[in-house]
N, CA and C of each residue as an Amber inpcrd file, in Angstrom:
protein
   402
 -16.1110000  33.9140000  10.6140000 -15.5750000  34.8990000   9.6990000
 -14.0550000  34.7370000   9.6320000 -13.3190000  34.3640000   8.5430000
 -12.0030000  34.7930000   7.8790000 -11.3700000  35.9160000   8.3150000
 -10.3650000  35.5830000   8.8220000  -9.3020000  37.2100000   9.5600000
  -8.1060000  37.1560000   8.6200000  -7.3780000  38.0490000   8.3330000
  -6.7410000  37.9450000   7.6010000  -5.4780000  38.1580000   7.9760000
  -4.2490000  38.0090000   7.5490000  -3.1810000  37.3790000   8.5390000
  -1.8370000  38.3510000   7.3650000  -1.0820000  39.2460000   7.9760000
  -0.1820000  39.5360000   7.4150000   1.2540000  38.5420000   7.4670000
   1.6440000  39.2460000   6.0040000   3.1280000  38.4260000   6.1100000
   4.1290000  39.6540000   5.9410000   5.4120000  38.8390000   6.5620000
   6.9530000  39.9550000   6.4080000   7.2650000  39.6790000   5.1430000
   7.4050000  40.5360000   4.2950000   8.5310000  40.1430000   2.8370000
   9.8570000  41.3780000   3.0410000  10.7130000  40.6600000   2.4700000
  11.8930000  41.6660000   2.3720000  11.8090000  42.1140000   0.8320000
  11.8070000  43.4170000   0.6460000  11.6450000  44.3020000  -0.6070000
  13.0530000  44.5030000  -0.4080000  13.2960000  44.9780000  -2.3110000
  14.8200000  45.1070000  -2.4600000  15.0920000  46.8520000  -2.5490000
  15.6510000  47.2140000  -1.7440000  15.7800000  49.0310000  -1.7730000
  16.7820000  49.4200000  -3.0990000  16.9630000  50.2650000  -3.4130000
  17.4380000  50.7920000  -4.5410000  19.0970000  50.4950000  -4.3630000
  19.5750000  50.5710000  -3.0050000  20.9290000  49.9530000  -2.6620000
  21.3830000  48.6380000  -2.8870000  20.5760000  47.8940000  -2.6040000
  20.4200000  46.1110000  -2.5280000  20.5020000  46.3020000  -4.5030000
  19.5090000  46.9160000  -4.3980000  19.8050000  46.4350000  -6.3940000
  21.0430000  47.0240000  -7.1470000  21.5750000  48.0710000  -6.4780000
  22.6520000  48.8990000  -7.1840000  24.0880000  47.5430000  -6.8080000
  24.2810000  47.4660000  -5.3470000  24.8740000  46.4680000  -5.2310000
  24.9980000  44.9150000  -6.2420000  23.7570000  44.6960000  -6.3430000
  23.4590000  43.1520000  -6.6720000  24.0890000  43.6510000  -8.4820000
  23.6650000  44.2240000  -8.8070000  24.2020000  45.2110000 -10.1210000
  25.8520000  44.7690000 -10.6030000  26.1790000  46.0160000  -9.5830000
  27.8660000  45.9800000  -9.7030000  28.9880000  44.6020000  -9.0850000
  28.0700000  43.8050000  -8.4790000  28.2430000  42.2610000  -8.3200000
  28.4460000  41.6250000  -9.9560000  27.2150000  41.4860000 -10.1510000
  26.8310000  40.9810000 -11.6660000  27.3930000  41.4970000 -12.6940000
  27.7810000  42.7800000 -12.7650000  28.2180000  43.0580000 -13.7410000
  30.1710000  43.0150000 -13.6140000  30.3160000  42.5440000 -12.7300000
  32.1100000  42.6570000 -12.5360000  32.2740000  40.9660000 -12.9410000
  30.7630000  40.2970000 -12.4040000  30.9490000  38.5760000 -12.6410000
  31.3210000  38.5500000 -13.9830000  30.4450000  39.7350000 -14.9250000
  29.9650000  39.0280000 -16.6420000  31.2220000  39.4750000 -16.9910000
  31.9190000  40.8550000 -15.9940000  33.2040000  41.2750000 -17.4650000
  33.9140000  40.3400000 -17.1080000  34.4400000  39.4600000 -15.3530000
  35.7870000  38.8340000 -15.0950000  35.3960000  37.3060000 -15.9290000
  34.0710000  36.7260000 -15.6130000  33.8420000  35.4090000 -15.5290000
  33.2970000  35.3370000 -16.6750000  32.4290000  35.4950000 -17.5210000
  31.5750000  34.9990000 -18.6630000  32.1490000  35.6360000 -19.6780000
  32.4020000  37.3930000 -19.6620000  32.7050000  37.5760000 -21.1470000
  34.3850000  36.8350000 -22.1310000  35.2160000  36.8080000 -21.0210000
  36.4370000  35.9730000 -21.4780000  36.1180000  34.3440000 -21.7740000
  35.3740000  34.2360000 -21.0360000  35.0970000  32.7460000 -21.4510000
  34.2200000  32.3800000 -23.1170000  33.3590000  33.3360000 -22.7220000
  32.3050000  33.1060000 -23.9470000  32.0120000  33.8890000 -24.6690000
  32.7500000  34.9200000 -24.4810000  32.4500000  36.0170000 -25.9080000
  33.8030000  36.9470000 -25.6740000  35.0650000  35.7830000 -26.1050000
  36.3900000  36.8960000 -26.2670000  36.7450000  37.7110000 -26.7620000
  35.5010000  37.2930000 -28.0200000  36.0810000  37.7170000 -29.3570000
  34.7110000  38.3450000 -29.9970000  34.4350000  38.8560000 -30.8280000
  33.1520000  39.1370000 -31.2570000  33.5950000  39.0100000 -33.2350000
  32.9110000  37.6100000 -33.2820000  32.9860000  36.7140000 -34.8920000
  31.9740000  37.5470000 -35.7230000  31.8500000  38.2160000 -36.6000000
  30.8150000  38.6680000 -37.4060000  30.4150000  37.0530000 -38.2270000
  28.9730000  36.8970000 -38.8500000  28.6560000  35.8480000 -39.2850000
  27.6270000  36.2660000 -40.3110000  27.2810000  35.6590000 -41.4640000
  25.9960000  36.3270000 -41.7080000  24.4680000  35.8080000 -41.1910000
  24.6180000  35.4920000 -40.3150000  23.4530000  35.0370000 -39.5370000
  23.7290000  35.8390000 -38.2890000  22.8100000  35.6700000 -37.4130000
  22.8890000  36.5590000 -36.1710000  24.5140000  35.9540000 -35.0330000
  24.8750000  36.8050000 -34.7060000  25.9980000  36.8770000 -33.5990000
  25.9320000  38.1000000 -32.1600000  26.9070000  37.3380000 -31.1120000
  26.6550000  37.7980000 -29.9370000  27.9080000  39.0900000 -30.2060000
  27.4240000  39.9660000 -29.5700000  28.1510000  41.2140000 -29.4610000
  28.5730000  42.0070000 -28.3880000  27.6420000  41.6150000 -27.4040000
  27.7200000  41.7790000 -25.9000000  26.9940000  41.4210000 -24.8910000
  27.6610000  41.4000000 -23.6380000  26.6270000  40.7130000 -22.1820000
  26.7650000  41.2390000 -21.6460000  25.6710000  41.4540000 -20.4330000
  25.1300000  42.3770000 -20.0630000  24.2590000  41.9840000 -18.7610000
  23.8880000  42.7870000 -17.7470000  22.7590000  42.3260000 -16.9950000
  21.7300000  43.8200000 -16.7870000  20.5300000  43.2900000 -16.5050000
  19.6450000  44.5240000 -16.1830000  18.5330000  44.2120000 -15.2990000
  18.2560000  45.1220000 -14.6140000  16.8920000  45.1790000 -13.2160000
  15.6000000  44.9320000 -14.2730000  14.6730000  43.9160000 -14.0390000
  12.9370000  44.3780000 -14.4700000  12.4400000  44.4560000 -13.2470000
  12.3900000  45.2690000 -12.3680000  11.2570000  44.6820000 -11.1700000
  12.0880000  44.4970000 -10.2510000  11.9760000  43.2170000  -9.7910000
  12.4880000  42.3650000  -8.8610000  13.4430000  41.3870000  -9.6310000
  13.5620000  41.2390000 -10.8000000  14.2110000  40.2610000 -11.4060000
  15.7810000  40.5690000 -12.2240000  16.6900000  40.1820000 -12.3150000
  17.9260000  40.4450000 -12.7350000  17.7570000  39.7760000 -13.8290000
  17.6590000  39.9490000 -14.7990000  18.5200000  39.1980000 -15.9880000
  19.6020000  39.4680000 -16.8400000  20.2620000  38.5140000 -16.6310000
  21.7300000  38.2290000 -18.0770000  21.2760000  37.8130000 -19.3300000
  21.9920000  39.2360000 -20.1340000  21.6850000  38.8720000 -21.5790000
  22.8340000  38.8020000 -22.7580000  22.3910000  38.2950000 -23.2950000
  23.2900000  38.8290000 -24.9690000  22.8120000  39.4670000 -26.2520000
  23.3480000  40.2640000 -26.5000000  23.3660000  41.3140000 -27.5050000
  23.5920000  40.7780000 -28.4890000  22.7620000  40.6020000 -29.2050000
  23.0610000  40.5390000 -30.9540000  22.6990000  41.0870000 -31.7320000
  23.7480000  40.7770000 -33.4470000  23.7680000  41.8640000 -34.4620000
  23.5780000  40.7510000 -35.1670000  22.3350000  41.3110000 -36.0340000
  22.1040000  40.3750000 -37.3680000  22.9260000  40.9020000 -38.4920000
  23.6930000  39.7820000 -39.4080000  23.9710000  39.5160000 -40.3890000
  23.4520000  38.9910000 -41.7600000  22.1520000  39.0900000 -41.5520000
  21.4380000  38.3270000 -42.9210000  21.0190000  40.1580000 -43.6960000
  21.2540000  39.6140000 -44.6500000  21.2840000  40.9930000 -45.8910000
  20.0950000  41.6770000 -45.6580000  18.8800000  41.6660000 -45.4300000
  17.7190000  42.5460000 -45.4190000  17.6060000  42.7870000 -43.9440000
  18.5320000  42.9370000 -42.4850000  18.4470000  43.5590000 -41.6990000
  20.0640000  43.6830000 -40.6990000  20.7420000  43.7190000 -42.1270000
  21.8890000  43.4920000 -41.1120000  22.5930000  44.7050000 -40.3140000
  22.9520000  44.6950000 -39.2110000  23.7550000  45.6120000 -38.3210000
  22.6830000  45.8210000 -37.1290000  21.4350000  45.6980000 -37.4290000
  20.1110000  45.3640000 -36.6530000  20.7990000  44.7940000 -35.3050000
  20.3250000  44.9310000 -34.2230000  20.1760000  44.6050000 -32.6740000
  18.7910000  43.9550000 -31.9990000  19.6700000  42.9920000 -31.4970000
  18.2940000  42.5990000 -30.0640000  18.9270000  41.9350000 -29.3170000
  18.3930000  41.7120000 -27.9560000  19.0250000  41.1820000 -27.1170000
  17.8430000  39.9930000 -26.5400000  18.8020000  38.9620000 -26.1540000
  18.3240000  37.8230000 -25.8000000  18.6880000  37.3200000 -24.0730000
  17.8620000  37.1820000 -23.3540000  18.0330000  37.0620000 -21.9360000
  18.2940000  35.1050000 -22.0520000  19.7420000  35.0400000 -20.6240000
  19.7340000  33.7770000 -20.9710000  19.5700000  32.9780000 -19.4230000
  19.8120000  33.6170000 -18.4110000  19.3840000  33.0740000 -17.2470000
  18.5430000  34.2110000 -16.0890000  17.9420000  34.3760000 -15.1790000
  17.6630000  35.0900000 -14.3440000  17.4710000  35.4400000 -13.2280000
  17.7970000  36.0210000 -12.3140000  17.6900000  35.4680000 -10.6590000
  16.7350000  36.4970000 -10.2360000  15.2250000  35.8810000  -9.9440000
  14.0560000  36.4400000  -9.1090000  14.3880000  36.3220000  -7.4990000
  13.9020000  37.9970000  -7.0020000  14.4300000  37.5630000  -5.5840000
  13.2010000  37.1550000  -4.7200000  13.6510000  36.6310000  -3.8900000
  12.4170000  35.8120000  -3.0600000  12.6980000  36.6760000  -1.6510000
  10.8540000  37.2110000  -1.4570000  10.7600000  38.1020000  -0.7960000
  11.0420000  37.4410000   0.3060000  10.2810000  36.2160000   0.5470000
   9.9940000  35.6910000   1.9530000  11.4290000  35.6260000   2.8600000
  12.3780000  35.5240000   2.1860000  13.8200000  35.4650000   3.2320000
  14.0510000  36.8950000   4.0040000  13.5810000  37.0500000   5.4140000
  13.6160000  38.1300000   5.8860000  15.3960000  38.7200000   6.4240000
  16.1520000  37.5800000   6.6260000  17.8150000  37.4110000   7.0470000
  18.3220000  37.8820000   6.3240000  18.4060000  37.3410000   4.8330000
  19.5740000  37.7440000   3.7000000  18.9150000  37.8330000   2.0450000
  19.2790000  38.6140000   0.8480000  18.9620000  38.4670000  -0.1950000
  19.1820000  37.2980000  -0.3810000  17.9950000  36.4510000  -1.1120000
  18.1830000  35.2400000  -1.8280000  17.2390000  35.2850000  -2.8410000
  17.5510000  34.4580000  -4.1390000  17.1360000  34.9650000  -5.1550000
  16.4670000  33.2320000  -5.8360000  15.8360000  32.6980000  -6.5820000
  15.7390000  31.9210000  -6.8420000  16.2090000  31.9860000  -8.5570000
  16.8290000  30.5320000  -8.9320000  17.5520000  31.2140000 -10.4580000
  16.8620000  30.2710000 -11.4530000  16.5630000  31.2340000 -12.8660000
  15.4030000  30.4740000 -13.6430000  16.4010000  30.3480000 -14.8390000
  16.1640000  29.2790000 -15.5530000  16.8030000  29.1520000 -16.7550000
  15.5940000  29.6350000 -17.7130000  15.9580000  30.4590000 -19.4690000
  15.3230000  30.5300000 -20.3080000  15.0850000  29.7650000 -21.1790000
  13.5790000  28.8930000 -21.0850000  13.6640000  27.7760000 -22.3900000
  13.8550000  28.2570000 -23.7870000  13.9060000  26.9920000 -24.3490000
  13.6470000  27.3350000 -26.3100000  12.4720000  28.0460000 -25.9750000
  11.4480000  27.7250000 -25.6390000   9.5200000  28.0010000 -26.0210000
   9.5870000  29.7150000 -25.5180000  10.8600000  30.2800000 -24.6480000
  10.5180000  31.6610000 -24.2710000   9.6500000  31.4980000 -22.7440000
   9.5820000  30.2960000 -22.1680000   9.1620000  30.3630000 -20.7540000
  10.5060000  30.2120000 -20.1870000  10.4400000  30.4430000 -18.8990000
  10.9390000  30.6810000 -17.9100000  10.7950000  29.3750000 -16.4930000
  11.8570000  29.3660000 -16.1180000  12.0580000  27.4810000 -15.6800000
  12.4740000  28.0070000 -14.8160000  12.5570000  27.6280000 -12.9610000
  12.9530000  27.2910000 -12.0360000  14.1100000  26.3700000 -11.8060000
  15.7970000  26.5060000 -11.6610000  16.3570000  25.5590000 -11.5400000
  16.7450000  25.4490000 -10.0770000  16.8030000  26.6230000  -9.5890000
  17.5010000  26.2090000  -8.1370000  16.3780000  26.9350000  -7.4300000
  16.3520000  27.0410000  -5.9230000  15.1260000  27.8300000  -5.1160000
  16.2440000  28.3490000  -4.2330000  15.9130000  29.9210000  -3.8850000
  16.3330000  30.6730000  -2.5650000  18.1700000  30.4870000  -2.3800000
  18.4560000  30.7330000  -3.8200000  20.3130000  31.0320000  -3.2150000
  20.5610000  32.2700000  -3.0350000  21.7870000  32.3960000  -2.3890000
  22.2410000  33.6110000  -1.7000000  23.0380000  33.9320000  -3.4460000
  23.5820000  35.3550000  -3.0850000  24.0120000  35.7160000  -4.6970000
  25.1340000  35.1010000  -5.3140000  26.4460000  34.7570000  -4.2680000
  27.3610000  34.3270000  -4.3710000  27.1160000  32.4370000  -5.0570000
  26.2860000  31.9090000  -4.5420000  25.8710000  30.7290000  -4.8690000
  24.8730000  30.8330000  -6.0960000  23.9400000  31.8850000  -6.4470000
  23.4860000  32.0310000  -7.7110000  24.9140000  32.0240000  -9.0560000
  25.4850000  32.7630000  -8.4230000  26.1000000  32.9910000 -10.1340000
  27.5070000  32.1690000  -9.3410000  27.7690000  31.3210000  -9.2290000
  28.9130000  29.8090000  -9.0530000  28.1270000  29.1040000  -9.7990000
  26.6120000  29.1390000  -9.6490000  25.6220000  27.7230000 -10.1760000
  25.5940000  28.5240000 -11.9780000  25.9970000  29.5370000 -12.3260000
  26.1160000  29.9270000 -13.8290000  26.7130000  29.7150000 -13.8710000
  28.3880000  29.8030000 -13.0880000  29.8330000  29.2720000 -13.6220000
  30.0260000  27.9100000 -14.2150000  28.9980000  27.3130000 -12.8990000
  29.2980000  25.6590000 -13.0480000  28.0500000  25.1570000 -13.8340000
  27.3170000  25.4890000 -14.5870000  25.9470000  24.9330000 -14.8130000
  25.6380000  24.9480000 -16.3120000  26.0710000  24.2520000 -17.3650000
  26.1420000  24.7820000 -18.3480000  24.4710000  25.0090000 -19.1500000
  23.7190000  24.6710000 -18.7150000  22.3700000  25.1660000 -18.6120000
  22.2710000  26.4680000 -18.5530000  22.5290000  27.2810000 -17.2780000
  22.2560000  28.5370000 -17.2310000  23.6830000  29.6730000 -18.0870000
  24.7160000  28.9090000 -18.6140000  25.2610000  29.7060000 -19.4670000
  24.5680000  30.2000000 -21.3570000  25.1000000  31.3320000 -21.1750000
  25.1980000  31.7140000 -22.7900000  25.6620000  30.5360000 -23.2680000
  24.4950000  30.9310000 -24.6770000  25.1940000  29.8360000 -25.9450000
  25.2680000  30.7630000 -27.0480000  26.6480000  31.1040000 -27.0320000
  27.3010000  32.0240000 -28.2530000  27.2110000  30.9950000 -29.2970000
């Protein structure tokens, strides 16, 4: 007979995410929004308007805000997620997160496994993969 065998995961408490939060969001105003959205260009096609990050779950994602410009829905909003860091329970020591890039197709890609946060978003600084494309 099969016994069944527990495992440790580290769950993220409401602190760990508030933190990981105000991390991310001081990265997007110092590091990404001057770089890549200084300015906000109206176009008549869709344009970025703002970035942003938000909790689903366990998962962080960075997004951009856009406003359509085409005549039958313009001033319209949606937002588009462009990289994401899932945290990986199994690290019982320290938050580590594994970071996914967003394809064209709308799946979700694995680029790095189990970085700490500080090394997640250096690998957005330096990675032009996991940056916005304004």
């Amino acid at each position: 007979m099969a016994t069944r065998k527990g495992v440790w995961v580290k769950a993220l408490s409401a602190e760990d995410k508030a933190i990981v939060s105000a991390t991310c969001e001081r990265f997007v105003t110092e590091k990404l929004k001057p770089r890549f959205l200084p300015e906000i260009k109206p176009t008549r096609f869709n344009y970025p308007i703002d970035m942003f990050g938000k909790w689903r779950g366990n998962k962080y994602s960075f997004l951009l805000r856009y406003r359509s410009g085409w005549q039958e829905n313009e001033g319209e909003t949606f937002d588009s997620a462009f990289t994401r860091f899932d945290h990986v329970e199994e690290n019982l020591t320290e938050t580590r997160f594994d970071v996914m890039w967003h394809r064209h197709n709308g799946q979700w890609w694995r680029t790095h496994r189990s970085a700490t946060l500080d090394e997640a978003l250096d690998l957005i600084e330096t990675t032009a993969l996991l940056q916005p494309q304004t």
